[in-house]
C-alpha positions, 0 to 999 in steps of 0.5 A: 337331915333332921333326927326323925329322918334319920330315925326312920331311914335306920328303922328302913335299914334295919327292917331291910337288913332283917329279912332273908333272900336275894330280894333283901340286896335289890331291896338295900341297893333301891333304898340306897339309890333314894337317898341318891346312892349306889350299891358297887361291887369290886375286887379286894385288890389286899396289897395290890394296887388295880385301877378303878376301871378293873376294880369296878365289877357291878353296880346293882340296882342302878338300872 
């Protein structure tokens, strides 16, 4: 990724992270999936181990 698109992915996220609302975290989790990412939801497991499988809650935006 070249500096400019770094720059601009950046700018994306700090606009994205600015405004207010549940439509902010769909928001983040479609931008994410662009740069082909997910957004996943699990347990703070603290000092247990729980398997992957548990551990994994939700995945937003990966419809």
């Amino acid at each position: 990724m070249s500096a400019d698109d770094a720059s601009l992915h950046l700018e994306k996220l700090d606009a994205l992270l600015s405004s207010e609302g549940i439509a902010t975290i769909y928001a983040l989790a479609h931008w994410l999936k662009a740069l082909g990412l997910k957004l996943t939801v699990a347990i703070d497991a603290g000092d247990e181990e729980i398997s992957a499988n548990v551990a994994e809650l939700a995945e937003v935006g990966n419809v």
